[in-house]
N, C-alpha and C positions, 0 to 999 in steps of 0.2 A: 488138488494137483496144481503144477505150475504151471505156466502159460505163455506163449511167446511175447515180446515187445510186441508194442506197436512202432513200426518203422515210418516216420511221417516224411513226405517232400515238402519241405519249409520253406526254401527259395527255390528260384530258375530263373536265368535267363537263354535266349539263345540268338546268333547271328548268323545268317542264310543270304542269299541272294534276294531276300525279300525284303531284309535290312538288318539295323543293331536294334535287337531289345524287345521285349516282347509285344509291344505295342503294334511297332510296324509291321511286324509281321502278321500280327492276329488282322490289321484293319486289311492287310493284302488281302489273307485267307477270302475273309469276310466278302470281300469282292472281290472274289473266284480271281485273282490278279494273280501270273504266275512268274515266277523271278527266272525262267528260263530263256535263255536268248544266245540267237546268232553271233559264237564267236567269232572273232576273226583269225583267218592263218598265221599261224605262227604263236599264237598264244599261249595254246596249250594242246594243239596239235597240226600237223603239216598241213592240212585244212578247213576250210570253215567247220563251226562243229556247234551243234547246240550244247546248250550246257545253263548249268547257275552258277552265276560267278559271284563269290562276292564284292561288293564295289571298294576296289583299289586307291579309288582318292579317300573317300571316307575314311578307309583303315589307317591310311598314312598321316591323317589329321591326328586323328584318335590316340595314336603311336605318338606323335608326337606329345601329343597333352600329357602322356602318360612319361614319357620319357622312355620310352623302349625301343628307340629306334634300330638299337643294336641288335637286335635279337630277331628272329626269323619272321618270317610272314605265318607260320604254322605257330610259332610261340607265341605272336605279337595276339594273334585271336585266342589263345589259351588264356593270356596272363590280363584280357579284357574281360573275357568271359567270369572267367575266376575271381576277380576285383570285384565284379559285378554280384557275383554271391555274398562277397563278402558285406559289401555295405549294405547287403539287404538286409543282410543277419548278424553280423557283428561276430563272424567265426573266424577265426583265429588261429591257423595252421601253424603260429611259434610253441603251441602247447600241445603236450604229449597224446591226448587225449582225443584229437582233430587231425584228419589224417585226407591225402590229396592221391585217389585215382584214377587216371589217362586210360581213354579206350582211345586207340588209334588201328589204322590199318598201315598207313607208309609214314606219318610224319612228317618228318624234311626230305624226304625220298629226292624231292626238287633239288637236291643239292649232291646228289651222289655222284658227282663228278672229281667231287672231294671228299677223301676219305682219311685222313689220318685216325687215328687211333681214337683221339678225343674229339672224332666227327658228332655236333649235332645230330646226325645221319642215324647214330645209333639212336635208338627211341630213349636208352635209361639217360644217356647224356642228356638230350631234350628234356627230360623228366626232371633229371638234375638240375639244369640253367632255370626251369618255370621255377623249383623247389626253392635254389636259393634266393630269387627273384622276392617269395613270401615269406623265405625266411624258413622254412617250414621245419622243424624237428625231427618228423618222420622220414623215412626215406618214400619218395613216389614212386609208386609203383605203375605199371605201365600192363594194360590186356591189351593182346592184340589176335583177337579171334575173328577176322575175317568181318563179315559186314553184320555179324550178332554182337562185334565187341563192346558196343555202348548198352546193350540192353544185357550183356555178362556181365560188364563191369558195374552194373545198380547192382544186381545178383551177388556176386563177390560183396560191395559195400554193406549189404543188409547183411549180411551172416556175419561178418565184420562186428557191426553192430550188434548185432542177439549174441554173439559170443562173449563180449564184453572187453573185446580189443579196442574200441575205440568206443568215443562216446560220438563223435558226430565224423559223418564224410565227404569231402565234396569231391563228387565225379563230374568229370568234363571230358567231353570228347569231341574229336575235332580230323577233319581230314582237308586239302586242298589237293585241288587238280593240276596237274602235271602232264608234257609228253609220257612220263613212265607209264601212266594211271590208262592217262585216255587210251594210248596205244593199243595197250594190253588190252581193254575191255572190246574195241573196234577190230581186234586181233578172233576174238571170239563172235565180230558180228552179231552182237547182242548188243549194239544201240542204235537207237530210230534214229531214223532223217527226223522225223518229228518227235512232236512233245507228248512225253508217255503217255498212254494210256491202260493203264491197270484193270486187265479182268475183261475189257473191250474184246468184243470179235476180230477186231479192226487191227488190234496191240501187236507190234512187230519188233517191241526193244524197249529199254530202258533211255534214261535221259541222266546224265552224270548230275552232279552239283558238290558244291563245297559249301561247308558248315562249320560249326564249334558251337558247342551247347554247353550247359554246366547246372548241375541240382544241389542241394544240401539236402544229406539224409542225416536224420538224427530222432531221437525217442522224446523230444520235447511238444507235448499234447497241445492241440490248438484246432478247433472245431474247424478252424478255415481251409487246414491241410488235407492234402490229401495222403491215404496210406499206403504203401506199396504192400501190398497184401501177401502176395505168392510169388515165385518165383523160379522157374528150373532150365536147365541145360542138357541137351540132348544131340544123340550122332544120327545121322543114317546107317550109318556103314553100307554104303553104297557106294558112293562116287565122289570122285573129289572134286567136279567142277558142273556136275549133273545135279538136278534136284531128284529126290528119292519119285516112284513111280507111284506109290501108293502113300504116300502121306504121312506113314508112321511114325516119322520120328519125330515130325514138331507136334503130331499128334500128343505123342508119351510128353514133349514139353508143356506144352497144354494143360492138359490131363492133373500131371504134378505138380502144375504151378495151379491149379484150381483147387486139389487137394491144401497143399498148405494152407491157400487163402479160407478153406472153408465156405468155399465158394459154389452155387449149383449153377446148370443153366439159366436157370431161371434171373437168377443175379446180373447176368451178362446183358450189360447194354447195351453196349458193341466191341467190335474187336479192329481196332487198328493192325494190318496186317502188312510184310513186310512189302508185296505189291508192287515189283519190279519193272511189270509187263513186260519181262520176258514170255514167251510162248511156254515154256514148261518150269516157272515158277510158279507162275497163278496156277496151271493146274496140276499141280503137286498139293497149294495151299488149298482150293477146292477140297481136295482129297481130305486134307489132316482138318476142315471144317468137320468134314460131316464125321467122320472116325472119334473125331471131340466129341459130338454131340451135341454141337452150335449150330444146326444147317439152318437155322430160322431168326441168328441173330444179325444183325447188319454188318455189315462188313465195307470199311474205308483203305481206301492209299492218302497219302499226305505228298505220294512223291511226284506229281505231277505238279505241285506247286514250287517247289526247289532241285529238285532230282537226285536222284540216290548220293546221299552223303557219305554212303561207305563208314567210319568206323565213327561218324557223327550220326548217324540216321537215328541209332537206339536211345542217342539222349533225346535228341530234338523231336522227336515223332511222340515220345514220351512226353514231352513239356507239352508238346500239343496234343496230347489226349487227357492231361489235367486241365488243361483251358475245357476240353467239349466237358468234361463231367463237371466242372465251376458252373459252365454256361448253363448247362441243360441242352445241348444245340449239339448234333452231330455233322460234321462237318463233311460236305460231299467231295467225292474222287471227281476232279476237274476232268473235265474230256470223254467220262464214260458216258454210252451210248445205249448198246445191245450186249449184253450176257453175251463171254465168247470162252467158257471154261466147262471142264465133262460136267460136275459137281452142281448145281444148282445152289447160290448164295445169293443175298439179298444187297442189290448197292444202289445207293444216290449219288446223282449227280448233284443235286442240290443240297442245300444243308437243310437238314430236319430240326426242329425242336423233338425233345426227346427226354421222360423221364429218365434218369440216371441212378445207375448205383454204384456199379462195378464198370472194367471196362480192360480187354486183353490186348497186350501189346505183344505181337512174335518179328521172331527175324529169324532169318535161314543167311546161308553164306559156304563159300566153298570150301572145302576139305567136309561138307555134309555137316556142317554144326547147327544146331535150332537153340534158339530160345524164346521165352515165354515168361511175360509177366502180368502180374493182376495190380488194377490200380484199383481204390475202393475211396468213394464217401466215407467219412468216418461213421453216419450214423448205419449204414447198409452193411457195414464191417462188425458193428457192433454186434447188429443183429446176428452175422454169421457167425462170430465169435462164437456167440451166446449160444446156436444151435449146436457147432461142432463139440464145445463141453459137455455140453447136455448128450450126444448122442454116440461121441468117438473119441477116446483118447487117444488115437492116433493122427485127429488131425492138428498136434500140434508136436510134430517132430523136432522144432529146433529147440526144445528144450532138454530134448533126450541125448542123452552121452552112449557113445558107441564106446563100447568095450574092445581096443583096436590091439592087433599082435605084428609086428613085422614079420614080412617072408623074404621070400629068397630076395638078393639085389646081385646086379650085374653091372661091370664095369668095361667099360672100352676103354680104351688107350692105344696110341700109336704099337701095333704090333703083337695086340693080346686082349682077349677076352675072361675077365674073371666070372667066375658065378656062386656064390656062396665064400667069399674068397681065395676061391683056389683057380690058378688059371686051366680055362676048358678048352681055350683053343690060344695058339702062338703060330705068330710067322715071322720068315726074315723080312720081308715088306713089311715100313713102315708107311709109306706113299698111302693117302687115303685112297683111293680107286683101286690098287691092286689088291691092298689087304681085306676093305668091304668084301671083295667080292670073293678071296679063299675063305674070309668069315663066315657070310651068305651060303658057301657052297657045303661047309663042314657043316652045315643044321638039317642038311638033305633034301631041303626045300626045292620046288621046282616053279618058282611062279615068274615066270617070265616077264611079266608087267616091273618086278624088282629092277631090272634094268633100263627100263626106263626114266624112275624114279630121278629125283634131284640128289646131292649128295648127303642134304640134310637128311630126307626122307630115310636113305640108304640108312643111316645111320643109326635111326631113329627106329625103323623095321627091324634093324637086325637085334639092337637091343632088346626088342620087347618078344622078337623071336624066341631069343635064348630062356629071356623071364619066365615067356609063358607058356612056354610047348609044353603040351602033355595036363592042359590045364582046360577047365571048362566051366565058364556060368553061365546062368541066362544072358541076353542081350543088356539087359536091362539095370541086370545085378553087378556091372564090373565099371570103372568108368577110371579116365586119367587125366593128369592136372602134371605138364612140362613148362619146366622156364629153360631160358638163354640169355646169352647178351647180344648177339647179335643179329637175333628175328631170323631173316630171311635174307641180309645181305648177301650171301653169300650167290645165291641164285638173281639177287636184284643184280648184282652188278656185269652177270650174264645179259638179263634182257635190256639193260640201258645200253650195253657195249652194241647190241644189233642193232637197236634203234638210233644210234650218235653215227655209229658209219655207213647204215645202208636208210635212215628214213624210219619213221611210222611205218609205212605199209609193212616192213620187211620184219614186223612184231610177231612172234610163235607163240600161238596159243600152249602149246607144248611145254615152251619155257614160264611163260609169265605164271601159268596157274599153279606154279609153286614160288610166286616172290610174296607167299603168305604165311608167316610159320606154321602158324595152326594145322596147316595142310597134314606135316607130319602126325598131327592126331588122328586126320581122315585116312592116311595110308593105313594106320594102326588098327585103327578102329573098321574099315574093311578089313582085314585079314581078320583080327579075332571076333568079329560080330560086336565092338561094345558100343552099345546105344546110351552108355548111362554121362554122366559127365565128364565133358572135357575142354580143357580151358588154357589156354597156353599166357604166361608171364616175360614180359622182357624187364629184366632187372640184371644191373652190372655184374653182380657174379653169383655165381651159386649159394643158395640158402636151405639147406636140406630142413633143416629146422621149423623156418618158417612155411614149405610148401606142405610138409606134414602136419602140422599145425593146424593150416587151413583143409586139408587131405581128411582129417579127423572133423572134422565140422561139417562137411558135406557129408560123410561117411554118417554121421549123428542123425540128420534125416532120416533113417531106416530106411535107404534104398539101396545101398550100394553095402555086398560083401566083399568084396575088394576094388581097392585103388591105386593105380599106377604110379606113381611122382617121379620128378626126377628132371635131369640137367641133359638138352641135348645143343653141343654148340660145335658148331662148326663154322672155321674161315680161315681162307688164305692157307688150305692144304693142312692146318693145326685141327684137331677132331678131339673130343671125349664127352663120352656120356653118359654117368649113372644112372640107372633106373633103380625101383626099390618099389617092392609090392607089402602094401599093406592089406590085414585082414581084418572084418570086421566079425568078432566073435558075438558078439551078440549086444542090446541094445536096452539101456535102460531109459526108462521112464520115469523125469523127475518129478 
């Protein structure tokens, strides 16, 4: 029988408030030094604020050596980062085979004051300027799934990889902080006066930070690398700015990112975990420890040393949990004190030496998304390797082909709903708000919370309404993957408008917890229960082709009988959205 690649991390570097490169940051770690500090007003938001900044004269040196002065402060850290992989490795994004993708949460968000058409603002645009920057061949693609997007976007790359689309790929992820950013988070009262404390009795909020990380994944063998082993993506279907009550859903990430790797408890060294100190993140993750069946492994935050990097956390937190398994040394959560979560987990303040094999990295984020990944020793892999042949052919699904059917698709447009190509529902409004909502009404639905919704939401619920009413699988068994071109502007440019005329304070938690696209996954994914994957793309225009493509590859795993795809974009009162349901008939074993 066949057998998966081995997916190895050949480079990394990353840049934090603790410096450029891996160095500086490892010698901070080392001595417990945290790049968090007192901003001043007006920086990044109407009052002092803690935060991790990264240093501004440094960048602008850097920028200039490099000759990128032109290009953004969020590009200027992309296209260092990425430089940086390259001369590690010698990888070369001008050939077809090498291929470049972006986890972000807002990007240039810092610039949404200006918007024309070919705004930076857009993420694919950003994507585009780094792309032709390298020259790159591929078009760059862009996840933007809320604060899991960096540890989605490895996810995405390795399947990438085992599929035989690419032969190598480098992901970089990168967020900076902003009035938009801070606002919004301080709008929810989910950041401390002080410096985080994850998992603490004491933990009262999170601590913001800005980042840019970048890895090379590719199938070239080298005892010194490490392998990214497992890997899965998972909903709540609970809440779109709540963490789940019981744990289940980073648990099921867990769980399947354990399975792939071939992985037992027992392999688990530690588990780097996403450790926000918020009050009902740690225990939520509590919950989805012990539900894993980890309650005895160690458990670390990184984010006390730089503060939540938002759609950089999952690469950088990542490169720092290939430093602890190189090292042998697990590295301690700075500031913790006393156990202050229901769940009883195991944490140092200090750093441990520690044998190594394995080692989990998860992140959660709003609209309810989890993910989960296994990094492994190559010889501790081997071993697992070795058992799961010997004992399961099914722990290696990414070699199995799903035997895939399309179903029903549905189409929006100004003024009419298709379903199977025949139109189900028409009106003389074409105005996006009045038409949503005779759409909404003709499905019989009564869910009141719909009108609360953002417009994308709106849009995006009614679609998958009309897909999948009168339809049913487990939670587990359905999962969905939407792109757009314009993310979430459409609702950013709602809460920058609050905040440019009335101030910070006057920021709506209401508004902002939809300036995240992904969110419309979490609407989705509450209404029909699906826990299984879901992954949102911003790319310039719709590629039906390409998201089925990769729709069929996740589908290939043997966990999912159907998956959702499809295009939801809305801006500036213009709307349309394909959905299209695929099925997975059944699943062979190569």
């Amino acid at each position: 029988m066949e057998y998966p690649l081995n997916i190895y991390i050949t480079a990394h570097t990353l840049i934090s408030s603790l410096g450029f490169g891996i160095p500086e940051n490892l010698e901070a770690i080392h001595n417990y030094r945290s790049g968090i500090r007192m901003q001043e007003a007006g920086l990044i938001s109407d009052h002092p604020l803690l935060a991790g900044m990264i240093d501004s004269v440094e960048l602008e040196k850097r920028a200039k050596l490099m000759q990128i002065t032109d290009y953004t402060r969020m590009e200027q850290l992309f296209i260092l980062a990425i430089q940086e992989i390259i001369s590690q490795s010698g990888a070369d994004l001008r050939e077809p085979d090498c291929a470049l993708l972006l986890s972000t949460t807002k990007g240039n968000v810092d610039l949404l004051s200006e918007l024309p058409a070919d705004s930076p603002v857009f993420l694919w645009k950003m994507a585009e300027r780094i792309g032709d920057f390298f020259g790159a061949t591929n078009q760059v693609e862009v996840i933007s799934n809320a604060c899991i997007s960096g540890v989605s976007a490895l996810i995405v790359a390795k399947r990438w990889i085992e599929s035989g689309r690419y032969k190598r790929v480098i992901v970089a992820g990168g967020d900076i902080l902003s009035h938009f950013i801070t606002s919004g988070f301080l709008s929810f009262r989910s950041v401390s006066a002080q410096p985080c404390r994850p998992y603490d009795i004491q933990r009262d909020g999170l601590s913001l930070g800005e980042a840019c990380g970048a890895v090379l994944l590719e199938t070239q063998e080298n005892t010194n690398h490490i392998i990214l082993s497992g890997g899965a993506i998972s909903n709540d279907a609970n809440h779109i700015s709540g963490p789940s009550r019981t744990g289940d859903g980073l648990a099921l990430a867990i769980n399947q990112a354990m399975e792939e790797a071939g992985a037992l408890p027992e392999d688990i060294s530690f588990i780097n975990a996403h450790g926000t100190a918020t009050v009902y993140n740690d225990e939520m993750e509590s919950k989805a420890i012990h539900l894993a069946g980890l309650a005895t492994v160690p458990v670390n935050s990184l984010k006390p040393y730089f503060g939540h990097t938002l759609g950089a956390s999952g690469i950088i937190e990542t490169i720092l949990c290939i430093e602890q398994l190189k090292e042998g040394r697990y590295y301690g959560t700075l500031g913790y004190e006393t156990l202050g979560v229901p769940m009883p987990i195991t944490i140092y303040a200090t750093h441990q030496p520690m044998p190594m094999k394995c080692c989990i990295k998860t992140a959660s984020g709003f609209g309810g998304c989890n993910a989960a990944l296994v990094l492994s020793l190559p010889d501790a892999y081997l071993k697992q390797k070795a058992n799961s042949q010997a004992t399961d052919k099914a722990s290696a699904p990414s070699v199995c082909k799903a035997v895939v059917e399309s179903g029903n698709m549905v189409k929006i447009r100004p003024g009419a709903v298709e379903s199977k190509g025949t139109t189900v529902f028409s009106s003389s409004e074409t105005d996006f708000a009045p038409f949503i909502r005779e759409a909404y009404k003709h499905l019989g639905e009564n869910n009141m919370k719909f009108y609360k919704m953002d417009n994308l939401c709106k849009l995006g619920y009614v679609a998958a309404e009309y897909l999948l009413k009168d339809t049913h699988y487990r939670p587990e068994e359905i999962g969905i993957i939407l792109a757009n071109a314009s993310s979430s502007l459409d609702t950013d440019c709602k809460h920058q408008a609050i905040i440019s005329k009335e101030g910070d304070k006057a920021a709506s938690p209401a508004v902002f917890v939809y300036t995240l696209p992904n969110v419309v996954l979490g609407e989705i994914c509450i209404r029909h229960k699906i826990q299984g994957e879901n992954t949102f793309f911003v790319r310039r225009q719709s590629d039906a082709a390409s998201l089925e493509d990769y729709a069929r590859i996740v589908m290939a795993k043997g966990k999912l009988r159907t998956c959702i795809i499809g295009w939801c974009e809305l801006l500036d009162g213009h709307y349309q959205a394909e959905f299209k349901q695929l099925n997975n008939i059944s699943t062979i074993y190569g």
